[in-house]
LOZATOR-165097 format. One record per atom (N, C-alpha, C): residue number from 1; residue in one letter; chain; x, y, z. Coordinates in steps of 0.05 Angstrom, whole numbers, plus 5000, padded with zeros to 4 digits. Last residue first. Layout:
<pt seq="NUM" type="a" mol="A" x="X" y="Y" z="Z"/>
...
***
This chain:
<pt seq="130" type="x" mol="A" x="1484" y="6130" z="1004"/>
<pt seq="130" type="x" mol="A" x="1490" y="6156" z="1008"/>
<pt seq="130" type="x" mol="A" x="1499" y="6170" z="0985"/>
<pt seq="129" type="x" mol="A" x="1485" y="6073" z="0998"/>
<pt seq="129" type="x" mol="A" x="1455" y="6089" z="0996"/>
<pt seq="129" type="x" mol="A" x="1459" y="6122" z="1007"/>
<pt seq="128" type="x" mol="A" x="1526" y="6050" z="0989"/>
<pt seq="128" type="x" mol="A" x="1512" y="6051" z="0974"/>
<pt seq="128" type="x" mol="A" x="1484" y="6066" z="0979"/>
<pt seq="127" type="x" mol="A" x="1550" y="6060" z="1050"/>
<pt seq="127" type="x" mol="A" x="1562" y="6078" z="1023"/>
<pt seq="127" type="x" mol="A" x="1536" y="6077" z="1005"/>
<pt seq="126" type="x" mol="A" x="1518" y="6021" z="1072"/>
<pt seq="126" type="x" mol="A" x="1518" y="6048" z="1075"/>
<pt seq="126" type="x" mol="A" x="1519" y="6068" z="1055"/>
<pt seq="125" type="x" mol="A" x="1542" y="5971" z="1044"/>
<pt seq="125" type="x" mol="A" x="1510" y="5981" z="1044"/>
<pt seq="125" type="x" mol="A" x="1502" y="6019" z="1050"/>
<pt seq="124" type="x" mol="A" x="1592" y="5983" z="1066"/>
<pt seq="124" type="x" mol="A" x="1585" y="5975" z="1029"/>
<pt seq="124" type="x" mol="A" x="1565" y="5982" z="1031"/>
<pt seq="123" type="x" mol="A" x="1583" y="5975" z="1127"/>
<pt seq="123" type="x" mol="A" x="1591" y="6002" z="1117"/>
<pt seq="123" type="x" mol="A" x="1589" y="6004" z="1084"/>
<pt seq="122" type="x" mol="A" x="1567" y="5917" z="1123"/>
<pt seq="122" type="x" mol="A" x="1549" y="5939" z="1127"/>
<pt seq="122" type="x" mol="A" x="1560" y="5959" z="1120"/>
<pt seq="121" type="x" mol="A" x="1607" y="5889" z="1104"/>
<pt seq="121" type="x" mol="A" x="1580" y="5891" z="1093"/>
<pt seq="121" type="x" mol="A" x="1570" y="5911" z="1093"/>
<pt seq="120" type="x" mol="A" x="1653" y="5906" z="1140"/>
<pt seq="120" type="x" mol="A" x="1654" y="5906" z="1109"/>
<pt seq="120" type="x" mol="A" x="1629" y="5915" z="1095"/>
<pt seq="119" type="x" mol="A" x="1622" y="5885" z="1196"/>
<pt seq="119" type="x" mol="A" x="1632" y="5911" z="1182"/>
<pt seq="119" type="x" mol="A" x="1633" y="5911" z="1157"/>
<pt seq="118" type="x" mol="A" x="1624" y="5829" z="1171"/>
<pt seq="118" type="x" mol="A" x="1603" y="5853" z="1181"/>
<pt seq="118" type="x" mol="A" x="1599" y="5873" z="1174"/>
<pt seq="117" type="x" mol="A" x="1675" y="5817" z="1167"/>
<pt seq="117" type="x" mol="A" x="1655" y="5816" z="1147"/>
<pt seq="117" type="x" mol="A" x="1634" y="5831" z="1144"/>
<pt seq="116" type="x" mol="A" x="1698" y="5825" z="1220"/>
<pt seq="116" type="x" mol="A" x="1709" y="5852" z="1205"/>
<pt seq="116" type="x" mol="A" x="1691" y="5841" z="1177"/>
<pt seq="115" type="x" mol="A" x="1645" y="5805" z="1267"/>
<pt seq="115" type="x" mol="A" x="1663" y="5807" z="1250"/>
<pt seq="115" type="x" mol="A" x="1673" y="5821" z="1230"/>
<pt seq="114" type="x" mol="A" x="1617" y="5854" z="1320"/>
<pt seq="114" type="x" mol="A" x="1618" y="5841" z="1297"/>
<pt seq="114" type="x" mol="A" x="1643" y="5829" z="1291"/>
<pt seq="113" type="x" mol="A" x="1612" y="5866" z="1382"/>
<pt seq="113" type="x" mol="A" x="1634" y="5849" z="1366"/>
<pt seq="113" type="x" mol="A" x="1628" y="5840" z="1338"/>
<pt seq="112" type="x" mol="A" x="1574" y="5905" z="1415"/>
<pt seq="112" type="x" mol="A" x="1580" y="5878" z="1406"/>
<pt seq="112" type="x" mol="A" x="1596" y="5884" z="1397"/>
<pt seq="111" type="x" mol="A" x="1573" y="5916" z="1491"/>
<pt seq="111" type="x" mol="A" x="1579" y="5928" z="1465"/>
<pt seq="111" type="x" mol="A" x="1577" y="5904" z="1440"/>
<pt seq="110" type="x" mol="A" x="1524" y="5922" z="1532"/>
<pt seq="110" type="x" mol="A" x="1545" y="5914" z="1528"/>
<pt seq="110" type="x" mol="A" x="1557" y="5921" z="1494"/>
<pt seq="109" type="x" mol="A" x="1499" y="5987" z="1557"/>
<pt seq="109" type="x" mol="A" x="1496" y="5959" z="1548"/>
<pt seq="109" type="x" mol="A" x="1519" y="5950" z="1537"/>
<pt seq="108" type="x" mol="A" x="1503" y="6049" z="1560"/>
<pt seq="108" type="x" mol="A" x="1520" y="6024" z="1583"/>
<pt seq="108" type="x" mol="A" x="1520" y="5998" z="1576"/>
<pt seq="107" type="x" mol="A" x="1486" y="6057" z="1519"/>
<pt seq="107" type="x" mol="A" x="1517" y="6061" z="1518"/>
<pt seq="107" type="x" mol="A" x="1519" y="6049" z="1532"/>
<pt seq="106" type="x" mol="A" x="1432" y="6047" z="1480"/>
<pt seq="106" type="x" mol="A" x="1438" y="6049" z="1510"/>
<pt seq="106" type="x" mol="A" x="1472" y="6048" z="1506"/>
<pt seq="105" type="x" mol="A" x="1403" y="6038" z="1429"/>
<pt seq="105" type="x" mol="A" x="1415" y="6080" z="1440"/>
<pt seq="105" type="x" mol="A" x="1430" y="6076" z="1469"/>
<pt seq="104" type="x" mol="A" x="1366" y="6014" z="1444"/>
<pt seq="104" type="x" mol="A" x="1382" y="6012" z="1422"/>
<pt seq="104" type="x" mol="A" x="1404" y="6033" z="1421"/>
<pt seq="103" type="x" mol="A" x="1323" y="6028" z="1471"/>
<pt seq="103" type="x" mol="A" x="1353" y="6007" z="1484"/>
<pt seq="103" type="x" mol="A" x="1367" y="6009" z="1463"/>
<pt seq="102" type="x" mol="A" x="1282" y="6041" z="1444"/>
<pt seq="102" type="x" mol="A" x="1302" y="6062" z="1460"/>
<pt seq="102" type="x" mol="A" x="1326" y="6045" z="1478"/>
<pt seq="101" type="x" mol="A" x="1291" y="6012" z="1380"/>
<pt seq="101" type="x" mol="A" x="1273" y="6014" z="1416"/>
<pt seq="101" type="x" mol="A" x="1295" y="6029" z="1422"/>
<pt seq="100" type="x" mol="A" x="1306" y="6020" z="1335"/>
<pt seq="100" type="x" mol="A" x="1284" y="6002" z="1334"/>
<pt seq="100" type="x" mol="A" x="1268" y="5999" z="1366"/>
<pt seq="99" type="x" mol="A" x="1356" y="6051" z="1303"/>
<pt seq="99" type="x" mol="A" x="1326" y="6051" z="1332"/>
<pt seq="99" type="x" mol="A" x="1314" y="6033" z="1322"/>
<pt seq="98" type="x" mol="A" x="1428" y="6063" z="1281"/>
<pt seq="98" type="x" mol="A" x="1398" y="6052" z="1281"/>
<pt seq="98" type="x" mol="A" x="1374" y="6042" z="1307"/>
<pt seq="97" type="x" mol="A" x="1466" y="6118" z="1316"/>
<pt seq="97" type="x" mol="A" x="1454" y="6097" z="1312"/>
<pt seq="97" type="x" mol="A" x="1427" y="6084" z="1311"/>
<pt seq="96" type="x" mol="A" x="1514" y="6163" z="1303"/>
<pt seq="96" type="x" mol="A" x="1496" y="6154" z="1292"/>
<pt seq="96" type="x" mol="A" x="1483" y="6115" z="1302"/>
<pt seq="95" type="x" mol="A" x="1543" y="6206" z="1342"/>
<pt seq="95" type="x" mol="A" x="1539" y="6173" z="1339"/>
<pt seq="95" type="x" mol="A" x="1517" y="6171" z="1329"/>
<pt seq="94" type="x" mol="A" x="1598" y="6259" z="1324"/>
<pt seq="94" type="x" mol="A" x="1567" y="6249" z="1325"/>
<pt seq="94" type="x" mol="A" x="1569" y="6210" z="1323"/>
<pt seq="93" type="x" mol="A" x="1651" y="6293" z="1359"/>
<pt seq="93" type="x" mol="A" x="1644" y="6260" z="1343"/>
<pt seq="93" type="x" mol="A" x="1611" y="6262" z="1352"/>
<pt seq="92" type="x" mol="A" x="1709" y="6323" z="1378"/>
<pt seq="92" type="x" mol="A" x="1685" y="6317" z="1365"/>
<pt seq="92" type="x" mol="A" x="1673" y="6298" z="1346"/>
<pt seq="91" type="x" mol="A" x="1754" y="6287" z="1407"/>
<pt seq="91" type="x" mol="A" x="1758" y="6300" z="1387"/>
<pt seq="91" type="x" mol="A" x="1722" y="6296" z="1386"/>
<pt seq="90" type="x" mol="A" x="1782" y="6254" z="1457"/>
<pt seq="90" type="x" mol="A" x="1779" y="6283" z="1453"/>
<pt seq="90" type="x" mol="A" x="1780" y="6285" z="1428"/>
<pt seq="89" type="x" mol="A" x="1739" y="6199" z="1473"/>
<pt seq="89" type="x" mol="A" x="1747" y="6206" z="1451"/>
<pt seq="89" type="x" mol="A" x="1755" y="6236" z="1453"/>
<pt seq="88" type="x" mol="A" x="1705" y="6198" z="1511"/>
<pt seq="88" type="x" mol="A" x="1714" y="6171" z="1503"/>
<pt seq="88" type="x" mol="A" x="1746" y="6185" z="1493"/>
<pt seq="87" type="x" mol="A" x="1660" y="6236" z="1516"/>
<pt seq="87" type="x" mol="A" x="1684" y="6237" z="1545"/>
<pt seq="87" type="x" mol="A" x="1705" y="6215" z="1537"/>
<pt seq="86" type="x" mol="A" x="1617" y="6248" z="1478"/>
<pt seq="86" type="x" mol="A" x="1642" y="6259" z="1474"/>
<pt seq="86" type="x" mol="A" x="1667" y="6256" z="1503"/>
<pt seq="85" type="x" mol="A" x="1570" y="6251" z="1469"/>
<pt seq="85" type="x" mol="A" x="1570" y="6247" z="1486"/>
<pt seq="85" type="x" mol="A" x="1601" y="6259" z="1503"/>
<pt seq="84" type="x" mol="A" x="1505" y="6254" z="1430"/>
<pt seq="84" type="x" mol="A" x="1534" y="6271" z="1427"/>
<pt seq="84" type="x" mol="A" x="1547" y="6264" z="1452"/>
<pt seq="83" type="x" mol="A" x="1470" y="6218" z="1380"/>
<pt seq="83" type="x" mol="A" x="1477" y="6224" z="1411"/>
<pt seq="83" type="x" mol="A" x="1503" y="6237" z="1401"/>
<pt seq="82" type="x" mol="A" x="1399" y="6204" z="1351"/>
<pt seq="82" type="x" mol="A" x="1433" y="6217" z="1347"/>
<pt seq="82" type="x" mol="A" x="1438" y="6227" z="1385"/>
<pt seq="81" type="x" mol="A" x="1379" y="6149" z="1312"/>
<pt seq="81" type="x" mol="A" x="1387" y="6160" z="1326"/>
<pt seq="81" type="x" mol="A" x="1410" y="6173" z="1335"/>
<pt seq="80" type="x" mol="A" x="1342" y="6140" z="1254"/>
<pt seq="80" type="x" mol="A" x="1365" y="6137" z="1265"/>
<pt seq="80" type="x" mol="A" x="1371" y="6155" z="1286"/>
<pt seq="79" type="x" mol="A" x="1285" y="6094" z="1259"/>
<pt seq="79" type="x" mol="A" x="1295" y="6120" z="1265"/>
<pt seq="79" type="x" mol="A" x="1329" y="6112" z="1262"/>
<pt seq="78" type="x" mol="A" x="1273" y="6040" z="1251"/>
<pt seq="78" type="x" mol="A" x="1252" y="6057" z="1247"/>
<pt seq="78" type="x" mol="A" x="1261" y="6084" z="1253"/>
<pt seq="77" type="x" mol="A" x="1308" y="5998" z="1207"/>
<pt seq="77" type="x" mol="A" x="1304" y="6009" z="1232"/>
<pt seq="77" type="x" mol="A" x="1283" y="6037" z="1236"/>
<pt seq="76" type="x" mol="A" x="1357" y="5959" z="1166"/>
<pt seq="76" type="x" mol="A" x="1326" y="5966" z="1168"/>
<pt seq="76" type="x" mol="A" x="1321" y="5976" z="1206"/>
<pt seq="75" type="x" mol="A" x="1406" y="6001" z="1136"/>
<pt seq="75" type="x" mol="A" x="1398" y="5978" z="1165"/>
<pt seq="75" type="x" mol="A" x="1381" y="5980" z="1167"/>
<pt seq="74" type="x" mol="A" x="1407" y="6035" z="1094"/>
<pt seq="74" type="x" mol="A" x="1418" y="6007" z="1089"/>
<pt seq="74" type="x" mol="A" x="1417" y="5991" z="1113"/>
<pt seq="73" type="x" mol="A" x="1366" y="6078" z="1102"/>
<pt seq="73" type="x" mol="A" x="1364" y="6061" z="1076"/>
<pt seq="73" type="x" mol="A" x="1374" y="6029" z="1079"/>
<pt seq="72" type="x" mol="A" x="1399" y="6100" z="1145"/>
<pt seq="72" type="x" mol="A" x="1368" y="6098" z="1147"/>
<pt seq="72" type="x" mol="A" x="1359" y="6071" z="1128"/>
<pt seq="71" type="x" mol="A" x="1444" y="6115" z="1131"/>
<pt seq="71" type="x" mol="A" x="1449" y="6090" z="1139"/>
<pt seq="71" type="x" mol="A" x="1415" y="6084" z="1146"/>
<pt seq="70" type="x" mol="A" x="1424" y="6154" z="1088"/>
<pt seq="70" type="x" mol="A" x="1431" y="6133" z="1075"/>
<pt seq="70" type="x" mol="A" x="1442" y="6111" z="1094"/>
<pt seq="69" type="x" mol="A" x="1418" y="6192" z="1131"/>
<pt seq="69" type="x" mol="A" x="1392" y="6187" z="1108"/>
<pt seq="69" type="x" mol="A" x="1405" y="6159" z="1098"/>
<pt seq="68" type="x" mol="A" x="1458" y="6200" z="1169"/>
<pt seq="68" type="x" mol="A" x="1437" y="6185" z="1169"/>
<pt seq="68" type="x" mol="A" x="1418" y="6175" z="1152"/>
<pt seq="67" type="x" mol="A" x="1494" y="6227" z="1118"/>
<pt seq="67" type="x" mol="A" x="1505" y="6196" z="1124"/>
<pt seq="67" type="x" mol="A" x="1476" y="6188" z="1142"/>
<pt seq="66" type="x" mol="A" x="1465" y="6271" z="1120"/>
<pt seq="66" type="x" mol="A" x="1473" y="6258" z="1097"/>
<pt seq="66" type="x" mol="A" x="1465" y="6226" z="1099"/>
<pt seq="65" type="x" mol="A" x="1470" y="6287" z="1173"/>
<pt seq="65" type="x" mol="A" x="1441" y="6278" z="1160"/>
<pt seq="65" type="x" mol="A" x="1446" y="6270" z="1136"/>
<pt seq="64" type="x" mol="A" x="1519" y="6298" z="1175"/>
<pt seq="64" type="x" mol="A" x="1506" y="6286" z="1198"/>
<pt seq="64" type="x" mol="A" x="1486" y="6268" z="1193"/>
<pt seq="63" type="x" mol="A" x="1530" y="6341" z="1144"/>
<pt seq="63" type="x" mol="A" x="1540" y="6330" z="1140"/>
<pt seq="63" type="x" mol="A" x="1525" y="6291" z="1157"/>
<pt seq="62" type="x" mol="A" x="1497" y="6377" z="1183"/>
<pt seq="62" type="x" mol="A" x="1487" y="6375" z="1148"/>
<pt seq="62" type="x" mol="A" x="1496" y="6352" z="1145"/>
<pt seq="61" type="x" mol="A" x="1532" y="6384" z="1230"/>
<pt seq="61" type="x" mol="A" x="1503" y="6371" z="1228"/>
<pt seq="61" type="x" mol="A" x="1490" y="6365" z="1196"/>
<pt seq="60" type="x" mol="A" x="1578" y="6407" z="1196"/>
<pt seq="60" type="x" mol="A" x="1582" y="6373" z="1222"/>
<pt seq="60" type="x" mol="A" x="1549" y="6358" z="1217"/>
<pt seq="59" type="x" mol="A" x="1555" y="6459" z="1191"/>
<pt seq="59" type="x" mol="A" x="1558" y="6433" z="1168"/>
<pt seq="59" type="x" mol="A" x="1561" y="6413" z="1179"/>
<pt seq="58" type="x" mol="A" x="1548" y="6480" z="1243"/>
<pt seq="58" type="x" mol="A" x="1529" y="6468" z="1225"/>
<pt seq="58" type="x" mol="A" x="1536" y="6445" z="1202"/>
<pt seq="57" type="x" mol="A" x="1597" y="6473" z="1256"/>
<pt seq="57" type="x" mol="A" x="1579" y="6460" z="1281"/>
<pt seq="57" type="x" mol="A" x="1548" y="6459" z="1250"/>
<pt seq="56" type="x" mol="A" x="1620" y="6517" z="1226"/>
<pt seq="56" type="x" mol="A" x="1627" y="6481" z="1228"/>
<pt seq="56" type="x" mol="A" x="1613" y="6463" z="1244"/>
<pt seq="55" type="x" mol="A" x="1600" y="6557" z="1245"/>
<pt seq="55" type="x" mol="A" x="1592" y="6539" z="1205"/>
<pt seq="55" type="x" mol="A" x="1592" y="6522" z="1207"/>
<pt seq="54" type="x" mol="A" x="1604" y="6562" z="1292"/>
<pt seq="54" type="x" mol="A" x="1584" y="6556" z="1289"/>
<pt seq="54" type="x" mol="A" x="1570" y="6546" z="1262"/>
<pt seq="53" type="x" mol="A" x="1662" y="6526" z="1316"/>
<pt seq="53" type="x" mol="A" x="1655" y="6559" z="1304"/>
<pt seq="53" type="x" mol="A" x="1625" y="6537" z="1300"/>
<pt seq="52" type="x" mol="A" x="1655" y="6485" z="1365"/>
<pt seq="52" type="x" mol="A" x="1667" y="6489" z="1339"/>
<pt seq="52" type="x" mol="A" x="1649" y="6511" z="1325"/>
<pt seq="51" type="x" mol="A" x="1651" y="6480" z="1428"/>
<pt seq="51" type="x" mol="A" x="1676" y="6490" z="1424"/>
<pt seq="51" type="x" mol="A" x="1680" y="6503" z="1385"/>
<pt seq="50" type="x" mol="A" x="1615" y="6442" z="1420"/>
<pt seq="50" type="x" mol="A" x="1604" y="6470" z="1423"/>
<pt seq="50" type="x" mol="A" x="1622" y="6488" z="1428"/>
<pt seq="49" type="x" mol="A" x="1640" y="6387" z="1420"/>
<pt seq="49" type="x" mol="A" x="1625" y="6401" z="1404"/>
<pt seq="49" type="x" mol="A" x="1622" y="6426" z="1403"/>
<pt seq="48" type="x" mol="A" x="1711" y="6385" z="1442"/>
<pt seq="48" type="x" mol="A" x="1688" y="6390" z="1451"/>
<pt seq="48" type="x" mol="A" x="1670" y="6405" z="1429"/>
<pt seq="47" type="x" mol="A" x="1749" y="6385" z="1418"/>
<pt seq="47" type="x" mol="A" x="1757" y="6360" z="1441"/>
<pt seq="47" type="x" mol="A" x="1717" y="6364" z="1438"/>
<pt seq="46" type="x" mol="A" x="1778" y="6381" z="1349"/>
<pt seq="46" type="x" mol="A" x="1756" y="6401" z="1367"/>
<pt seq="46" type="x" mol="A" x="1759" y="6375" z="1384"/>
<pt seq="45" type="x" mol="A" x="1805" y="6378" z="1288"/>
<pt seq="45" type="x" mol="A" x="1802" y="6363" z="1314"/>
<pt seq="45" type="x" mol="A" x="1803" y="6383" z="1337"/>
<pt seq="44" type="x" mol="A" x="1770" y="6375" z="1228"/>
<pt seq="44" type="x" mol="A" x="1786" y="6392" z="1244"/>
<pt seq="44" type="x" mol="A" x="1791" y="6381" z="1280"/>
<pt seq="43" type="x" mol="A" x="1738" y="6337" z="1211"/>
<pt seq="43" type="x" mol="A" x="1765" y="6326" z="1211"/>
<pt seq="43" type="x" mol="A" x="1778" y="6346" z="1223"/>
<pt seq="42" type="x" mol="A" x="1684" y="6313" z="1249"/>
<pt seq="42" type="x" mol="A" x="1700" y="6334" z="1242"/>
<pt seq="42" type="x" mol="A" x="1731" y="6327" z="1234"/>
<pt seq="41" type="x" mol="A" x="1652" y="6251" z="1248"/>
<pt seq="41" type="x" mol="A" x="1671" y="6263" z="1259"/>
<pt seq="41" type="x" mol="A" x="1686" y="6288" z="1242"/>
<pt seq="40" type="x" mol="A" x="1613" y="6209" z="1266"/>
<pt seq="40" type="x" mol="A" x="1604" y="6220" z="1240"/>
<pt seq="40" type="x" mol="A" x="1628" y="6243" z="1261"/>
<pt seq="39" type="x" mol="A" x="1604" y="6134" z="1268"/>
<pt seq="39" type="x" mol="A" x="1611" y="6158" z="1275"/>
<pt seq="39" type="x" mol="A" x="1613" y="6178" z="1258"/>
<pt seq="38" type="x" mol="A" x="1551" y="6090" z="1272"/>
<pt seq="38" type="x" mol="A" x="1556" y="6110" z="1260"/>
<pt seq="38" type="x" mol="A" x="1573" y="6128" z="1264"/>
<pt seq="37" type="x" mol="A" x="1520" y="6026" z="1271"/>
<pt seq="37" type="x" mol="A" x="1528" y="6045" z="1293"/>
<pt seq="37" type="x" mol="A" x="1553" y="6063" z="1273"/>
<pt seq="36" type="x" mol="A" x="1506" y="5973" z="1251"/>
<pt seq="36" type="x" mol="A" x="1512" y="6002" z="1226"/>
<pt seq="36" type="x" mol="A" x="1511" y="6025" z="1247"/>
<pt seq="35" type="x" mol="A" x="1478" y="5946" z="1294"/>
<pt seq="35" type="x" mol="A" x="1486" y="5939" z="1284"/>
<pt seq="35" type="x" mol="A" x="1482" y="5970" z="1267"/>
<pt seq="34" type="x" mol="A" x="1495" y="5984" z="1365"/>
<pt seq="34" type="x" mol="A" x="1478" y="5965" z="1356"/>
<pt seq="34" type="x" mol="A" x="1483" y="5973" z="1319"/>
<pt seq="33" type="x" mol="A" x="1533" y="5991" z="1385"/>
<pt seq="33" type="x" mol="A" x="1521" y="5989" z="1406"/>
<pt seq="33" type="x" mol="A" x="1489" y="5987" z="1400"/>
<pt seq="32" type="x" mol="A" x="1595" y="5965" z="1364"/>
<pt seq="32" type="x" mol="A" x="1576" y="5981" z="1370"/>
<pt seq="32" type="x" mol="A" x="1560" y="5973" z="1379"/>
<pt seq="31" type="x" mol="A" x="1656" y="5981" z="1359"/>
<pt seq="31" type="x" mol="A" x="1647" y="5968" z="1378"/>
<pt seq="31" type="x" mol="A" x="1625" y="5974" z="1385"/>
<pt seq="30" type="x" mol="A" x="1676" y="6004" z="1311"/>
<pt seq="30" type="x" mol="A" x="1678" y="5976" z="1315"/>
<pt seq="30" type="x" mol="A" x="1665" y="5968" z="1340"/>
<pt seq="29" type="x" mol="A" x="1635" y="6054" z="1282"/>
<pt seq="29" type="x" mol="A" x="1644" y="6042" z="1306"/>
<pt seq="29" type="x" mol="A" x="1649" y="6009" z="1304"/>
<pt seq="28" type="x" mol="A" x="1647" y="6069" z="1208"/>
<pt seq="28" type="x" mol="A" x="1624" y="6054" z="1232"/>
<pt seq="28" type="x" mol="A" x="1646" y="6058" z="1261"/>
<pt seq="27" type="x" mol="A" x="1641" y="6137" z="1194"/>
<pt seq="27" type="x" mol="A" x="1653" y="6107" z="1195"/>
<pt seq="27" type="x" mol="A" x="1647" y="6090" z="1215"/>
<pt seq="26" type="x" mol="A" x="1661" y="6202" z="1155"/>
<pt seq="26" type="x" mol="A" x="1647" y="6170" z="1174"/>
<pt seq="26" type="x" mol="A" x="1655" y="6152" z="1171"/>
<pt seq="25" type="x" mol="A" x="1690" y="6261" z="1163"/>
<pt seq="25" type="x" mol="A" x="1691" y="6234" z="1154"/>
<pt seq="25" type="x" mol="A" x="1670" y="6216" z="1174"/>
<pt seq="24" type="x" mol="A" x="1695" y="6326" z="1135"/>
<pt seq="24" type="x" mol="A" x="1685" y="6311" z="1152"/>
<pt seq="24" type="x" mol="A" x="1695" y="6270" z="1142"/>
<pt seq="23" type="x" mol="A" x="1716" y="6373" z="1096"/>
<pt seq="23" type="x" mol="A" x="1711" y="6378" z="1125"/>
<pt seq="23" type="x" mol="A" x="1708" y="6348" z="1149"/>
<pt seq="22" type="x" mol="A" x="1713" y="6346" z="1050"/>
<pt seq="22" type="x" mol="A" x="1738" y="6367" z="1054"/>
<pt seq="22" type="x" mol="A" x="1733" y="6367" z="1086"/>
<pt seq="21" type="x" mol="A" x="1682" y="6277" z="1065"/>
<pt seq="21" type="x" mol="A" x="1681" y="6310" z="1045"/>
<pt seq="21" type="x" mol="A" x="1701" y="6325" z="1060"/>
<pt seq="20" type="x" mol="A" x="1656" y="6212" z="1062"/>
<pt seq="20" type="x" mol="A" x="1683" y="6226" z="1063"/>
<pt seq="20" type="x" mol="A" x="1673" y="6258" z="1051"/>
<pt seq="19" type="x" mol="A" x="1634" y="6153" z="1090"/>
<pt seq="19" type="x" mol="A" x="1625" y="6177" z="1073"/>
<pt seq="19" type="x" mol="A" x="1640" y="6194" z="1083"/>
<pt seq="18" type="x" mol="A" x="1642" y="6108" z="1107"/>
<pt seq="18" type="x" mol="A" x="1620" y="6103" z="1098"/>
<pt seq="18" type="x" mol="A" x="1619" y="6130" z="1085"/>
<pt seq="17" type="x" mol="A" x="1698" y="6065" z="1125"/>
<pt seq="17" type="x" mol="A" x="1697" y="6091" z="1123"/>
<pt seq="17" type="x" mol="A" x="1659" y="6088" z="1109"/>
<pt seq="16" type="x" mol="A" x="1732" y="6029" z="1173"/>
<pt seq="16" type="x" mol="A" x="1707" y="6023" z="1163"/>
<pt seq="16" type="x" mol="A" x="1692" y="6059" z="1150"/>
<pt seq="15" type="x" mol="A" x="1796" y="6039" z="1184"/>
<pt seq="15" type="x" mol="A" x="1769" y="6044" z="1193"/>
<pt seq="15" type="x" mol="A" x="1752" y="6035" z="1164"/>
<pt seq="14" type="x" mol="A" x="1866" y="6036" z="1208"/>
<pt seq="14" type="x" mol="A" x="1842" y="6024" z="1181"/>
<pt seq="14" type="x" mol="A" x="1815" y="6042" z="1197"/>
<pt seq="13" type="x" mol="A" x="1911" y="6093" z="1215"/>
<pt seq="13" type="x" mol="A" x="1897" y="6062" z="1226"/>
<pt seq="13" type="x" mol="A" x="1873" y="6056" z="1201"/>
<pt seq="12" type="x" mol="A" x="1930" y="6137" z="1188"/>
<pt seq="12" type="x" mol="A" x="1954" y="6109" z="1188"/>
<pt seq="12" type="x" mol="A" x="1937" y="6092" z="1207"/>
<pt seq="11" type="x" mol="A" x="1891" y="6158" z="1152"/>
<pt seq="11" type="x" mol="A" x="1900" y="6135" z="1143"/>
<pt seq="11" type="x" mol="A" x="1927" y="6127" z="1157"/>
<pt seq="10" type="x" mol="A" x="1877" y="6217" z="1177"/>
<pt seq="10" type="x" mol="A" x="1907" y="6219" z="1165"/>
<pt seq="10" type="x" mol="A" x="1909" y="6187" z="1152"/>
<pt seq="9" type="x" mol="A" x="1836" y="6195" z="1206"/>
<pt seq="9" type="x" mol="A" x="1836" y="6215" z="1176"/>
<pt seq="9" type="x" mol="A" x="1849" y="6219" z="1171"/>
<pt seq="8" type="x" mol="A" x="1853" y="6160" z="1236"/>
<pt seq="8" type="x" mol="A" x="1841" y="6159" z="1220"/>
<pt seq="8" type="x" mol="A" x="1831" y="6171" z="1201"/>
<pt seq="7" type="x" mol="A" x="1880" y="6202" z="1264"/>
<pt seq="7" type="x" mol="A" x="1894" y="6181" z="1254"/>
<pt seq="7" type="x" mol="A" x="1880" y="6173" z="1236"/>
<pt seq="6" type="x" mol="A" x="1832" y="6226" z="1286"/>
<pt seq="6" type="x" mol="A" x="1855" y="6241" z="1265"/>
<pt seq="6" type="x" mol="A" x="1874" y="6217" z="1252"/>
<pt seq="5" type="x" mol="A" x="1815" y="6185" z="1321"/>
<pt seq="5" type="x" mol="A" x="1797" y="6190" z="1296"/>
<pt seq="5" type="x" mol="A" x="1821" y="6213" z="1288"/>
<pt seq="4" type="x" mol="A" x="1843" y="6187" z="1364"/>
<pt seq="4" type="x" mol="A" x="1854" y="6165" z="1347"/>
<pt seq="4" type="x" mol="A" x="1830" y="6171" z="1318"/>
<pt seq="3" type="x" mol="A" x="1878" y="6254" z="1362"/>
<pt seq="3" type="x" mol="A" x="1862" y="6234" z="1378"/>
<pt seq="3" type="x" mol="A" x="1867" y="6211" z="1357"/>
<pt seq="2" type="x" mol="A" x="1957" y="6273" z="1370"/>
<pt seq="2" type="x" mol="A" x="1935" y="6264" z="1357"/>
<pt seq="2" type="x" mol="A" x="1914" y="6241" z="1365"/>
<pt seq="1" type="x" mol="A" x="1982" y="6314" z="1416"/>
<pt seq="1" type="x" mol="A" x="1980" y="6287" z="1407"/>
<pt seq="1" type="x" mol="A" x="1954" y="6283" z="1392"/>
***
């Protein structure tokens, strides 16, 4: 069965996309855990990071720092931060998200709710600085 980020690289759900290549896709989290929250996902569908040959585990990370450099640019924040956590979701997945304090990075905190304007915005801003 397909995870739900394959679906989203196959386009039959929407997503908030920020940066696309033969191997990989981003795109915000709708439910993040603080504002231009980042997924940064293999389109080969791996359950577990360190399960993926070791090119692909690197480019994942190349690919990784792309999309950070330019969500760095479009959410003002003093780091972007990177977690791998992977129990949500079986498919490999980086979380990109903007620092401004180490709460900013907390998963148990509550999640927000942007509006899909939000989103819009912010992933436009993204794109534009990648």
């Amino acid at each position: 069965m397909s995870s739900i980020f394959s679906k989203i690289i196959n386009r039959e759900i929407p997503a908030y996309i920020v940066a696309e290549d033969e191997h990989h896709i981003a795109f915000l989290d709708i439910n993040p855990v603080a504002t231009g929250h980042t997924l940064v996902v293999p389109k080969q569908e791996v359950d577990y990071i360190f399960d993926l040959e070791d090119s692909a585990l690197a480019r994942l990370n190349v690919f990784a720092k792309k999309v950070a450099k330019g969500l760095n640019k479009a959410v003002p924040c003093k780091r972007v931060g990177v977690a791998v956590i992977g129990l949500e979701v079986p498919h490999t997945h980086v979380h990109l998200v903007p620092l401004n304090t180490m709460s900013d990075i907390n998963f148990s905190k509550p999640k927000l709710n942007p509006p899909k304007s939000e989103l819009e915005e912010t992933a436009q801003k993204i794109k534009d600085h990648i």
